[in-house]
DSSP file (Angstrom, degrees, kcal/mol; ACC not computed):
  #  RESIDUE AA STRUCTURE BP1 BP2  ACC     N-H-->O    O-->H-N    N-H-->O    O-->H-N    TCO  KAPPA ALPHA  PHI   PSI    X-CA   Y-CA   Z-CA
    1    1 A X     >        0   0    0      0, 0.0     4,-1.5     0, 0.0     5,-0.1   0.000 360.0 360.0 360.0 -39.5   40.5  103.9  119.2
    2    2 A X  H  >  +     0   0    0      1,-0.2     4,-0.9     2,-0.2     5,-0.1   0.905 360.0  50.6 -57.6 -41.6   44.0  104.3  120.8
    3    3 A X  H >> S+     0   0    0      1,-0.2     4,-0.8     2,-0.1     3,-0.5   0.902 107.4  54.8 -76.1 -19.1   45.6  101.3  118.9
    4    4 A X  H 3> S+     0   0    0      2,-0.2     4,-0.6     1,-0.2     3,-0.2   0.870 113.3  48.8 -59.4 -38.0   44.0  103.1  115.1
    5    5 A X  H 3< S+     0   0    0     -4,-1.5     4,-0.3     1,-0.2    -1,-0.2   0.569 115.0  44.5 -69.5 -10.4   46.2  106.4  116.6
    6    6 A X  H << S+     0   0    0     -4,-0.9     4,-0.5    -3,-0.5    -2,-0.2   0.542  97.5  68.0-105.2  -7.0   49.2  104.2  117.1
    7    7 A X  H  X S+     0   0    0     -4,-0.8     4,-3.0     2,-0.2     3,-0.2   0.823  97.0  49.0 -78.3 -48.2   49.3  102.3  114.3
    8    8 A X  H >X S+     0   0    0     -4,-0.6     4,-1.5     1,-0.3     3,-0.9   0.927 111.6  57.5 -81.7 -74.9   50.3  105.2  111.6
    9    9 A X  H 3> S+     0   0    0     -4,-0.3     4,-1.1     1,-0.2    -1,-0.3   0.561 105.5  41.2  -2.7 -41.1   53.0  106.3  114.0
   10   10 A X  H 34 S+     0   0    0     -4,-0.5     5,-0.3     2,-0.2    -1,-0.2   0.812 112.1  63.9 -98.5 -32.9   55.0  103.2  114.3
   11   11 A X  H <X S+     0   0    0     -4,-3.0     4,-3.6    -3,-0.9    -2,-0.2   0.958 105.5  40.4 -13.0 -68.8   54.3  103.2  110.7
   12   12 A X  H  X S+     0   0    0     -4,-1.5     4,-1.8     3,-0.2    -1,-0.2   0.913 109.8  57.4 -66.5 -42.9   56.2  106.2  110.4
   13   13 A X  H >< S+     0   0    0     -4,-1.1     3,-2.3    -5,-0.3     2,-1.3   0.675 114.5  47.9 -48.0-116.2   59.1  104.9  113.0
   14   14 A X  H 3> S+     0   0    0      1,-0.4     4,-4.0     2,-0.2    -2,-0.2   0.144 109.3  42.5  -0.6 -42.3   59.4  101.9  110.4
   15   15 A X  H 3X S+     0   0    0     -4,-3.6     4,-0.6    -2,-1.3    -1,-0.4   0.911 118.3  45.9 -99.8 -10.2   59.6  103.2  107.5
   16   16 A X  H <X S+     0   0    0     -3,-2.3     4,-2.4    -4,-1.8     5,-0.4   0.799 108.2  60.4 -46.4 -43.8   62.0  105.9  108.5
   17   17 A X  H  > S+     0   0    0      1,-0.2     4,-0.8     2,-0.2    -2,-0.2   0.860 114.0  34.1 -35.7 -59.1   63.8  103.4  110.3
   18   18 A X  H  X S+     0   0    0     -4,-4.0     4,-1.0     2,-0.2    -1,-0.2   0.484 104.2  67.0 -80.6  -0.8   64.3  101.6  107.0
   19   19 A X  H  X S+     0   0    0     -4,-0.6     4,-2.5     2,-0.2    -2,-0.2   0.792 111.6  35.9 -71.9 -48.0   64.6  104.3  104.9
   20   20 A X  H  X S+     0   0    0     -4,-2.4     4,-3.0     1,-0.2     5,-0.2   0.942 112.0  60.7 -80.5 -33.7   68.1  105.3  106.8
   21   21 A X  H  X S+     0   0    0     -4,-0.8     4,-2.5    -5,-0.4     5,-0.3   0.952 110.5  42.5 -53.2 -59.9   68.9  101.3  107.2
   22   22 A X  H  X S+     0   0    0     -4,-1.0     4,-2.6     2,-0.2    -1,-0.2   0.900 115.0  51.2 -54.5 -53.6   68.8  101.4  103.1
   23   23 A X  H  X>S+     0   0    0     -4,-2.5     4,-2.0     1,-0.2     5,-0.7   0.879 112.3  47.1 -71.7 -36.1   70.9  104.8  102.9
   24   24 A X  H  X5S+     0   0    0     -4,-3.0     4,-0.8     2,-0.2    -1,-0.2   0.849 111.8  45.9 -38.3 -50.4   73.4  103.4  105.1
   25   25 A X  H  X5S+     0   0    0     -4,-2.5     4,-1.7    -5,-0.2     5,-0.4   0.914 114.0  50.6 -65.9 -42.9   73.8  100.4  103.5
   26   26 A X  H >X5S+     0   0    0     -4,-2.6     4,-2.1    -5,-0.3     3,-0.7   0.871 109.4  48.1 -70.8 -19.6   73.9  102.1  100.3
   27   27 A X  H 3<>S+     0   0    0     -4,-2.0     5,-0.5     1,-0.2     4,-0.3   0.665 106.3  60.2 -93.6 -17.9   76.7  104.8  101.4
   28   28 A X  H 3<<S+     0   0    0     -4,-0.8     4,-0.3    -5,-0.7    -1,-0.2   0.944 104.8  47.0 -65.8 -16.6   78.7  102.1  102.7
   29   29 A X  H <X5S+     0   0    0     -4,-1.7     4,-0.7    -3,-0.7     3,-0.4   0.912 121.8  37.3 -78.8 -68.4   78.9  100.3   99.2
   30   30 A X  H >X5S+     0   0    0     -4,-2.1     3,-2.3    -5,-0.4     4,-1.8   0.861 105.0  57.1 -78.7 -44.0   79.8  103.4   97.5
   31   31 A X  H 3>5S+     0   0    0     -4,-0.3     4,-1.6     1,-0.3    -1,-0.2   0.850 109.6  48.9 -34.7 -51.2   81.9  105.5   99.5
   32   32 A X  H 34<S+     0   0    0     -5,-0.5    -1,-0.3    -3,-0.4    -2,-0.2   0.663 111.2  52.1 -80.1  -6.0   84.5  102.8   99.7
   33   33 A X  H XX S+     0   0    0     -3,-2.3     4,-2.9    -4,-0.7     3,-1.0   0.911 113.4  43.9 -79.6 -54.8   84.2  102.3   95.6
   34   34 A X  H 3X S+     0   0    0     -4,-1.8     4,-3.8     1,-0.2    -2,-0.2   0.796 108.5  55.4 -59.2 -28.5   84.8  106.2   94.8
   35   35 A X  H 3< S+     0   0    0     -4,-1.6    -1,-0.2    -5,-0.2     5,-0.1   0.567 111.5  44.4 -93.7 -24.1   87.5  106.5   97.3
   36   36 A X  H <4 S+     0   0    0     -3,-1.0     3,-0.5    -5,-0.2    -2,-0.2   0.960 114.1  48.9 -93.9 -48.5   89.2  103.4   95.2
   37   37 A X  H  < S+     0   0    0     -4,-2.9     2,-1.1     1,-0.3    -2,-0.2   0.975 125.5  34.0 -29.2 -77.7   88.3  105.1   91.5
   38   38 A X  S  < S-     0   0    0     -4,-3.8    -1,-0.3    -5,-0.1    -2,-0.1  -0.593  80.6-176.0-119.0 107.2   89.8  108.3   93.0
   39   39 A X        -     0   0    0     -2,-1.1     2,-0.4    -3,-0.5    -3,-0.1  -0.029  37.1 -96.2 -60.1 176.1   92.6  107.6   95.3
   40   40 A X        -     0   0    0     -5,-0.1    -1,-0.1     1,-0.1    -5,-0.0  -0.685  49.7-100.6 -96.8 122.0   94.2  110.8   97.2
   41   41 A X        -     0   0    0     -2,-0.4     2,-0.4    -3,-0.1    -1,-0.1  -0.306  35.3-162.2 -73.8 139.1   97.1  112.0   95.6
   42   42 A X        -     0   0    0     -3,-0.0     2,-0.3     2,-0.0    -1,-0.1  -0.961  11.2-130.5-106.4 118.2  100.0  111.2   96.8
   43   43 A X        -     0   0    0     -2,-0.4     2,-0.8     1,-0.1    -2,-0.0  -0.466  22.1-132.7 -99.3 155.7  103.5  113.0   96.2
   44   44 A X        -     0   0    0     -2,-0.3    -1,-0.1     1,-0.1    28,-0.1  -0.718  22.3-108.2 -81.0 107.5  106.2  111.1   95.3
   45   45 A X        -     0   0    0     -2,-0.8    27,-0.2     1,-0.1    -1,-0.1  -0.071  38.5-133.5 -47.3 103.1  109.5  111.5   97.0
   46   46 A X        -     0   0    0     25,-0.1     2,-0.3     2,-0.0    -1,-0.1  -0.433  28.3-170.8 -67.0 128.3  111.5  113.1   94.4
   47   47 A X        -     0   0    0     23,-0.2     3,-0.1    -2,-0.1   107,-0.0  -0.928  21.2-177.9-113.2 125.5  115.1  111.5   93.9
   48   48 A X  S    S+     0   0    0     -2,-0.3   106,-1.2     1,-0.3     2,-0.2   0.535  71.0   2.0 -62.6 -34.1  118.2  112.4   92.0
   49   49 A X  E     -A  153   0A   0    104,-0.2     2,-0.3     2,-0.0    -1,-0.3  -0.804  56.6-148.7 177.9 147.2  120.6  109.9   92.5
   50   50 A X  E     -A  152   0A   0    102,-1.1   102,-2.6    -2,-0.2     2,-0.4  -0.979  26.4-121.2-124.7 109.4  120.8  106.7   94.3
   51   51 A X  E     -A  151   0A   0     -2,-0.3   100,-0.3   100,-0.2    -2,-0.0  -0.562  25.5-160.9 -51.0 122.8  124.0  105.4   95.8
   52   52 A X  E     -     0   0A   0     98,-2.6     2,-0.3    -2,-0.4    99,-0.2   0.812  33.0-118.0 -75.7 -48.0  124.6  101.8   94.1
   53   53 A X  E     -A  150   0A   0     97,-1.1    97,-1.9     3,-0.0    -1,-0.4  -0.904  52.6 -26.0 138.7-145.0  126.9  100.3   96.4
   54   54 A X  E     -A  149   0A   0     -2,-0.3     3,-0.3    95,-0.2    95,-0.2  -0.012  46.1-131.3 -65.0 168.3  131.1   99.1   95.6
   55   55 A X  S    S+     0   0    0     93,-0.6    94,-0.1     1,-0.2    -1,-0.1   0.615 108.6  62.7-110.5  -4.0  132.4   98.1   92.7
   56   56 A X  S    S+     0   0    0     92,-0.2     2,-0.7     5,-0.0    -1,-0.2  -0.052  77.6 150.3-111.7  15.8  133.8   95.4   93.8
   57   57 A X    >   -     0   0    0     -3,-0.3     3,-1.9     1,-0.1     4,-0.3  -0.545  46.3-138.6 -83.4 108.9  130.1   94.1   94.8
   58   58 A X  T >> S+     0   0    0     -2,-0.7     4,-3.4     1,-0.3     3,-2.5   0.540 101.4  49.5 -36.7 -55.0  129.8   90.1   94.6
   59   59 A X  H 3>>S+     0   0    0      1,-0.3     4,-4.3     2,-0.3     5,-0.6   0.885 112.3  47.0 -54.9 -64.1  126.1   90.3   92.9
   60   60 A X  H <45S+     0   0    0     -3,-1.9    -1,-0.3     1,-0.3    -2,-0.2   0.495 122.0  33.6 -87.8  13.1  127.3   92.7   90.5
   61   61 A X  H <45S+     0   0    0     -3,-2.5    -1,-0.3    -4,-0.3    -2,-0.3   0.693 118.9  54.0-102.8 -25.0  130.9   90.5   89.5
   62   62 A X  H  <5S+     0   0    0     -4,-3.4    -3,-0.2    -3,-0.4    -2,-0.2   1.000 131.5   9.7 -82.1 -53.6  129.1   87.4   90.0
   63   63 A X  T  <5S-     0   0    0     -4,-4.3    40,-0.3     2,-0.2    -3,-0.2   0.847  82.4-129.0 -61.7 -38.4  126.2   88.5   87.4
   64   64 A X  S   <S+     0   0    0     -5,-0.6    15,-1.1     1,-0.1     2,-0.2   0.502  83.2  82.7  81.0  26.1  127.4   91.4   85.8
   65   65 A X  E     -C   78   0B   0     -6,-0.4     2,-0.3    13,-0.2    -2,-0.2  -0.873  46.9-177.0-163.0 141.5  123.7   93.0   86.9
   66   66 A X  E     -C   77   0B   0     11,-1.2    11,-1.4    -2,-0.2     2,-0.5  -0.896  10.4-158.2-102.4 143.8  122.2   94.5   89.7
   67   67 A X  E     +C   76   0B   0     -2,-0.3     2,-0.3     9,-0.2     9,-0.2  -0.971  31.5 148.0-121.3 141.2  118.4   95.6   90.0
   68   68 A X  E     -C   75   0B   0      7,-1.5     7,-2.0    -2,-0.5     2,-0.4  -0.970  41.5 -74.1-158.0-168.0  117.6   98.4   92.8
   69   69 A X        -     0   0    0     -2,-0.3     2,-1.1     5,-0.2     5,-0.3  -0.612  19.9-171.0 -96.3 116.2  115.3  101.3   93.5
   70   70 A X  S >  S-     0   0    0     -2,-0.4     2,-1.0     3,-0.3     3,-0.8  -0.632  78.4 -63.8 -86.9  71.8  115.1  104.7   92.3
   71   71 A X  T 3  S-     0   0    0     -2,-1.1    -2,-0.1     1,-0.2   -25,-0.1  -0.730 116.9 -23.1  67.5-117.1  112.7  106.0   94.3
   72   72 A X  T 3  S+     0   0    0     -2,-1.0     2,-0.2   -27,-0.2    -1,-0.2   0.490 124.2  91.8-109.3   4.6  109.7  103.9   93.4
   73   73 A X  S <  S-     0   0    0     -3,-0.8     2,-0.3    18,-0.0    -3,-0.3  -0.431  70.1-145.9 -68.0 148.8  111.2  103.1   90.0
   74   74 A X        -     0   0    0     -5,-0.3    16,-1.9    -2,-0.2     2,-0.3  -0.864  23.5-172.1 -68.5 140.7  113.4   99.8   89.9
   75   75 A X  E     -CD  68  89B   0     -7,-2.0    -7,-1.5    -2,-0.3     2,-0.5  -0.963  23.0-116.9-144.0 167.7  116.4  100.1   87.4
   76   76 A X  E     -C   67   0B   0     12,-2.7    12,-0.5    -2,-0.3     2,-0.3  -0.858  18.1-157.2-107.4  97.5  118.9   97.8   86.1
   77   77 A X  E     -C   66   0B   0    -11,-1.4   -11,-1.2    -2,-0.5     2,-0.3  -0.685  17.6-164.2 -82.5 130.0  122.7   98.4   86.8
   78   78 A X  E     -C   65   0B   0      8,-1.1     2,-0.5    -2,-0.3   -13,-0.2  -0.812  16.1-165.4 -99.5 142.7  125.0   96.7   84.2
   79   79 A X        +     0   0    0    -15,-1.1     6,-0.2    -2,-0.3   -14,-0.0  -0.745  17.7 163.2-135.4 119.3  128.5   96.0   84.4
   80   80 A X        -     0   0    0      4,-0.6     2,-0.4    -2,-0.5     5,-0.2   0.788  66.6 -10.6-102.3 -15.6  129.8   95.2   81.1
   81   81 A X  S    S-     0   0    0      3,-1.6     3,-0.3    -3,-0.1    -1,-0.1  -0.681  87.2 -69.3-147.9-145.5  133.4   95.6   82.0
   82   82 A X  S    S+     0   0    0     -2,-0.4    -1,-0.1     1,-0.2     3,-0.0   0.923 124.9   8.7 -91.9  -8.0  135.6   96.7   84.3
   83   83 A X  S    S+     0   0    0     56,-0.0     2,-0.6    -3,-0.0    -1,-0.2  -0.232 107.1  98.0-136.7  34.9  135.1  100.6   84.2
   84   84 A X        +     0   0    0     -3,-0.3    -3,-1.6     2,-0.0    -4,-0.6  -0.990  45.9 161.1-142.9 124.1  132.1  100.5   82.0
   85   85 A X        +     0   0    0     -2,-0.6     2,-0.4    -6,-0.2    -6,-0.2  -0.899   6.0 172.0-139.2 110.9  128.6  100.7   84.0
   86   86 A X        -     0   0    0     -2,-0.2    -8,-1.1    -8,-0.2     2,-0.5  -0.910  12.5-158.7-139.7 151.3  125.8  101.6   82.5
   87   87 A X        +     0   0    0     -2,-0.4    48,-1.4    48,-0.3   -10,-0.2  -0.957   8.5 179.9-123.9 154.2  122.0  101.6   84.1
   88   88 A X        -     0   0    0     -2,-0.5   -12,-2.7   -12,-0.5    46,-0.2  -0.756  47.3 -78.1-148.9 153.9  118.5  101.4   82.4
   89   89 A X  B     -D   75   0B   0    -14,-0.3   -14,-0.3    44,-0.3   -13,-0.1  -0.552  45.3-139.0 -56.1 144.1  114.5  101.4   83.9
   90   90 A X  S    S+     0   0    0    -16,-1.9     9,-0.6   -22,-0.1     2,-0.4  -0.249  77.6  82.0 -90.5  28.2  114.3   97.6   85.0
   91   91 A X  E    S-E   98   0C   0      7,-0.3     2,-0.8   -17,-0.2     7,-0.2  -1.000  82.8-116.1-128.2 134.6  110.7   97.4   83.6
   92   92 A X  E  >> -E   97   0C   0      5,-1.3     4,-1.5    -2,-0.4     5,-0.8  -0.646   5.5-130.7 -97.2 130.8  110.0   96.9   80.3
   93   93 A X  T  45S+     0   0    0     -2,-0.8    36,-0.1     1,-0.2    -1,-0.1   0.435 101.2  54.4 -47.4 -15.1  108.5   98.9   77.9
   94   94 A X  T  45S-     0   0    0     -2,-0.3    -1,-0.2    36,-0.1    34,-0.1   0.932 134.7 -11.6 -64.0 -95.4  105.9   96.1   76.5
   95   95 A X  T  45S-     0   0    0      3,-0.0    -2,-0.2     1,-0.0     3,-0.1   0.066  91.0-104.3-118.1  42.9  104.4   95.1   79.8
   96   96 A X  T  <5 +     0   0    0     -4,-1.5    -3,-0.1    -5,-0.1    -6,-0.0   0.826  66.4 150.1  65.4  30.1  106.2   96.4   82.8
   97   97 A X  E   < -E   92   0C   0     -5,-0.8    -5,-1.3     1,-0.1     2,-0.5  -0.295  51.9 -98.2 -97.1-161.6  107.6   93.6   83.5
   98   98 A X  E     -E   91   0C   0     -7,-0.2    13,-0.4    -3,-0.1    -7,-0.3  -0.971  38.8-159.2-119.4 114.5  111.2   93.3   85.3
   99   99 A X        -     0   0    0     -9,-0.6    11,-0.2    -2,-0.5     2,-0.1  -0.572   7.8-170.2 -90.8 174.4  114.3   92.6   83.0
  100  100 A X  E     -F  109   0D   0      9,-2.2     9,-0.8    -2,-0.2     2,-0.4  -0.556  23.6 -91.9-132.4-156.3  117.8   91.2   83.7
  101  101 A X  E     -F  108   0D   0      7,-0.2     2,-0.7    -2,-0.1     7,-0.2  -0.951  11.2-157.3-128.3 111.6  121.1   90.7   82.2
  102  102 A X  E  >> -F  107   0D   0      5,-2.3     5,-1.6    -2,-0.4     4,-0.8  -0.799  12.4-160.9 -96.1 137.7  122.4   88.0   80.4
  103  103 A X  T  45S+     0   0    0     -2,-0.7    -1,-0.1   -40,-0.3   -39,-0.1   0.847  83.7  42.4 -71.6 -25.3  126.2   88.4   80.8
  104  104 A X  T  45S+     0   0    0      1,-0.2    -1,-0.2    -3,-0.1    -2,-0.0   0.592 110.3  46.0-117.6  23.4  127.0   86.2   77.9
  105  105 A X  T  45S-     0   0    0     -3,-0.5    -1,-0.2     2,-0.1    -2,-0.2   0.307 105.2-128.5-113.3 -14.0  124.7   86.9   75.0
  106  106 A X  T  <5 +     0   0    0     -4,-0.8     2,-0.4     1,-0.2    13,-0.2   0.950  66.6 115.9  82.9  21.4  125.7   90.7   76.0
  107  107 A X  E   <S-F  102   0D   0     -5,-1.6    -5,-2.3    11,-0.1     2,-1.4  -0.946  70.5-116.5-155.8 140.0  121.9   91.7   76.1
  108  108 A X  E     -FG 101 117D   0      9,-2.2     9,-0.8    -2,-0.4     2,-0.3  -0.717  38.6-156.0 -65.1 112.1  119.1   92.9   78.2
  109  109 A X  E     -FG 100 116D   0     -2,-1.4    -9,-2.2    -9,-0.8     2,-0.5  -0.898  22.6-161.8 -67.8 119.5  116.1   90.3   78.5
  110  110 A X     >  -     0   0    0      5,-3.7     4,-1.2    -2,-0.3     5,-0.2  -0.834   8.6-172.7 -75.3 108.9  112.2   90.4   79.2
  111  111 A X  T  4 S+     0   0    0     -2,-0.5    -1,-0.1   -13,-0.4   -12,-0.1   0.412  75.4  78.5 -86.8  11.1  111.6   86.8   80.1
  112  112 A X  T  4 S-     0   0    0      1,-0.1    -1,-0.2     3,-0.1   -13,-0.0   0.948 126.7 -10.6-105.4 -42.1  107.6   87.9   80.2
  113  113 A X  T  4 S-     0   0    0     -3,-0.1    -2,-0.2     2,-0.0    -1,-0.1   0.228 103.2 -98.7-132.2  27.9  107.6   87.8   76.2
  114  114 A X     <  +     0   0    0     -4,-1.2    -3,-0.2     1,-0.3     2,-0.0   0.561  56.7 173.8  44.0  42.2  111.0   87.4   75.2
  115  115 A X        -     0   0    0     -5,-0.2    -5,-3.7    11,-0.1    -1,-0.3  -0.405  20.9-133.1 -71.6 163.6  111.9   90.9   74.3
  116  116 A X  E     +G  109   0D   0      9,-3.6     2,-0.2    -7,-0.3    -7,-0.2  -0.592  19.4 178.9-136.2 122.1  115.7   92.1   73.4
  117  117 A X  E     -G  108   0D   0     -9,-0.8    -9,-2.2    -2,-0.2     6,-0.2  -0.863  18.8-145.9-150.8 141.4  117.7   95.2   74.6
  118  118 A X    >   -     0   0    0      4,-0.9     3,-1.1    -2,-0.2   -10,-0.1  -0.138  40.3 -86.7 -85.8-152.4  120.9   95.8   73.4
  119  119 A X  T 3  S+     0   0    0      1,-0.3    -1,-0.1   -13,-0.2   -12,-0.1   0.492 134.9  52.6 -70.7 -19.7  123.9   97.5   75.9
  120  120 A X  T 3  S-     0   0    0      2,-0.1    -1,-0.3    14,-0.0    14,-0.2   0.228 124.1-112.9-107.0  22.4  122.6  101.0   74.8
  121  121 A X    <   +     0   0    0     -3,-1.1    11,-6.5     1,-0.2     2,-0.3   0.835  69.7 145.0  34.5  41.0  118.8   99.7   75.9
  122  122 A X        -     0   0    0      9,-0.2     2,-1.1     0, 0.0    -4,-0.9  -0.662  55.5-116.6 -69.3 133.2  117.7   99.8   72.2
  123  123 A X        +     0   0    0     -2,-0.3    -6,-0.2    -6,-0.2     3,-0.1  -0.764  37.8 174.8-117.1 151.6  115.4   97.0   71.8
  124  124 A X        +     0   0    0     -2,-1.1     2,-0.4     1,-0.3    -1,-0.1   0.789  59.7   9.4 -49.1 -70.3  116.4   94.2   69.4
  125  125 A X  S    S+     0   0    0    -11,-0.0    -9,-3.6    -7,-0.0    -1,-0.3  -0.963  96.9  37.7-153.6 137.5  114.3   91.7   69.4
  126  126 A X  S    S-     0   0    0     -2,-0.4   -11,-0.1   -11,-0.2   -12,-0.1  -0.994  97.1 -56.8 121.6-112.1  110.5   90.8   70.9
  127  127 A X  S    S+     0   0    0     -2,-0.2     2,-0.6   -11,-0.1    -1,-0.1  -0.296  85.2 129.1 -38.2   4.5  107.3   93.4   71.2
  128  128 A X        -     0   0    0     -3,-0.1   -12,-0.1     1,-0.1   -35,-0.1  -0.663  41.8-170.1 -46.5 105.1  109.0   95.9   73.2
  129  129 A X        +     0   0    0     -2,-0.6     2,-0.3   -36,-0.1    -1,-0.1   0.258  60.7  33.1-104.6  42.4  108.0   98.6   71.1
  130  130 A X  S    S-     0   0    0     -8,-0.0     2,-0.2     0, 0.0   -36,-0.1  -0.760  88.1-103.1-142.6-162.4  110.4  101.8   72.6
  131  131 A X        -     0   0    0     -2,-0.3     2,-0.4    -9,-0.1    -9,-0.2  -0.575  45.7 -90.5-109.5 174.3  114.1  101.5   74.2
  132  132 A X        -     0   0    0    -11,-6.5     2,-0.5    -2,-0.2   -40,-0.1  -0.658  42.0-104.5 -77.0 142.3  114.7  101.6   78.0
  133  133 A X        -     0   0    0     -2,-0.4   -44,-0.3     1,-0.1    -1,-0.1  -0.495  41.8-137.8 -68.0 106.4  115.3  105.1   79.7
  134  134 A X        -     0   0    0     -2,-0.5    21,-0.5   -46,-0.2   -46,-0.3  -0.104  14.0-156.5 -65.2-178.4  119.1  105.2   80.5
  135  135 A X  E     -B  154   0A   0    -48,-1.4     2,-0.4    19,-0.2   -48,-0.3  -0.633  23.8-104.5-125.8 179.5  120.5  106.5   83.7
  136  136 A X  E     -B  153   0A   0     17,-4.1    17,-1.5    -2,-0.2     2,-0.3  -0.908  23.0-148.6-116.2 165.8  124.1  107.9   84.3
  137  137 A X  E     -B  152   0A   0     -2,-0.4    15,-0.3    15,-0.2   -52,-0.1  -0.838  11.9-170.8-119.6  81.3  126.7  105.9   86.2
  138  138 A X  E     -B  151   0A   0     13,-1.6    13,-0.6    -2,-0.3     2,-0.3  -0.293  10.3-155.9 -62.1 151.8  129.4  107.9   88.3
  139  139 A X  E     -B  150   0A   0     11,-0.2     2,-0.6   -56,-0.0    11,-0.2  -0.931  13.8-166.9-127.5 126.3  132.1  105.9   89.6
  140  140 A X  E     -B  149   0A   0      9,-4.5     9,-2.8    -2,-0.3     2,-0.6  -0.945  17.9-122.4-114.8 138.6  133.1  107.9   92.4
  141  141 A X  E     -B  148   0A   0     -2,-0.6     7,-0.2     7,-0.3     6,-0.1  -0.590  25.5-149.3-103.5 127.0  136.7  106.8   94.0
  142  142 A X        -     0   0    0      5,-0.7     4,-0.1    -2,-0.6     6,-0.1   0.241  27.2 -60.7 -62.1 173.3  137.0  105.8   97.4
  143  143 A X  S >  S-     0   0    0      1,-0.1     3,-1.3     4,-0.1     2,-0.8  -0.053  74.1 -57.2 -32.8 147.4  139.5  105.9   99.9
  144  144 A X  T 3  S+     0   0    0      1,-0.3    -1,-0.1    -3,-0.1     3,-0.1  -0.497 130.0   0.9 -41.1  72.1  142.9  104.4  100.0
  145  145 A X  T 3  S+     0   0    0     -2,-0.8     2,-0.3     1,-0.1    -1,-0.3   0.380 113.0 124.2 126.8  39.6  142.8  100.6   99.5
  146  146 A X    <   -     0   0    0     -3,-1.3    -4,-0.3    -4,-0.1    -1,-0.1  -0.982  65.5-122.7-132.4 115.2  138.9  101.4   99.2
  147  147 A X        -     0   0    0     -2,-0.3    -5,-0.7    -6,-0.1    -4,-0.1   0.169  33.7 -89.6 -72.7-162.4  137.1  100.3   96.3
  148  148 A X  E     - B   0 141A   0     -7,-0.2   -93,-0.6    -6,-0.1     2,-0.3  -0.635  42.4-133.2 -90.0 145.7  134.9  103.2   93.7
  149  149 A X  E     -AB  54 140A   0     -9,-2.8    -9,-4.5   -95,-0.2     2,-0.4  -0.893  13.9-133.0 -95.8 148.2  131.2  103.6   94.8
  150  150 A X  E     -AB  53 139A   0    -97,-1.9   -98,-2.6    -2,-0.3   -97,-1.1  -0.910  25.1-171.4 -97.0 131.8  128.8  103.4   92.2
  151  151 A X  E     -AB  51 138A   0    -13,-0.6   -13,-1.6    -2,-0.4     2,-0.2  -0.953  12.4-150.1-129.0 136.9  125.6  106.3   91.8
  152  152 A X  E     +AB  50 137A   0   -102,-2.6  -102,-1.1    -2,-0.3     2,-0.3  -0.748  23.5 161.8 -70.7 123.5  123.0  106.4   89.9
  153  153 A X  E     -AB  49 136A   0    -17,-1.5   -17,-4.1    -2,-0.2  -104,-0.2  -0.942  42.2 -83.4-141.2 172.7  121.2  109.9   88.5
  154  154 A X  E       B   0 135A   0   -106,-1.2   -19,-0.2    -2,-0.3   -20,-0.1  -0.312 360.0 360.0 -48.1 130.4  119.1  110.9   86.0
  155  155 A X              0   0    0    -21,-0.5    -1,-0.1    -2,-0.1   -20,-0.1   0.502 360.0 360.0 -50.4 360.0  120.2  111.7   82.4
């Protein structure tokens, strides 16, 4: 008679036992899926202008382009002459992808599908279908026998 009174009891252990064993597993699946759907907003460190570096800066005589970071942006610093600087988003409007400069065709390139921007980061030629977002260029002049720093801001 005792083990017929113990039987629906461990019953009950059991299947409570595996009832939370199921819900466990199952909020461990999902929790970590909603939490990737909707990440936690984050804000983004607001910037205005980005010191470039010299003007005299090997990369940008050797290439005539630089790429660095606007915040979490990349952009493209040109130098098409010697007091002419001009900067664009370094991703391209097609598929995000990172352009550069070729110095002697004069034109921005997307190597991802061979889109075209000209020097005013129209584009030319390729499936880019908008232009690049310019930037402004300051040359701000240095010190005595100190070459100009270049900054970047916003239009």
């Amino acid at each position: 008679m005792d083990q017929a009174l113990e039987d629906p009891q461990r019953r009950r252990v059991l299947n409570w036992f595996l009832g939370t064993s199921v819900g466990a597993l199952l909020a461990s699946v999902v929790y970590p899926v909603l939490r990737f759907i909707s990440p936690p907003v984050i804000p983004e460190a607001a910037t205005a202008q980005v010191e470039a570096g010299a003007s005299n800066d090997p990369e940008l005589l050797e290439k005539g382009f630089k790429i660095l970071r606007f915040g979490a942006e990349p952009v493209i610093l040109l130098r098409v002459s010697e007091t002419d600087y001009r900067a664009f988003t370094a991703t391209c409007t097609h598929l995000d992808c990172i352009v550069e400069y070729h110095k002697a065709q004069q034109a921005i390139w997307c190597n991802c599908h061979n889109g075209q921007y000209d020097l005013n980061g129209r584009n030319v030629a390729g499936p880019p279908p908008k232009p690049l977002t310019p930037f402004q260029v300051h040359l701000v002049p240095g010190g005595p026998g100190q070459p100009a720093s270049l900054v970047v801001s916003r239009s």
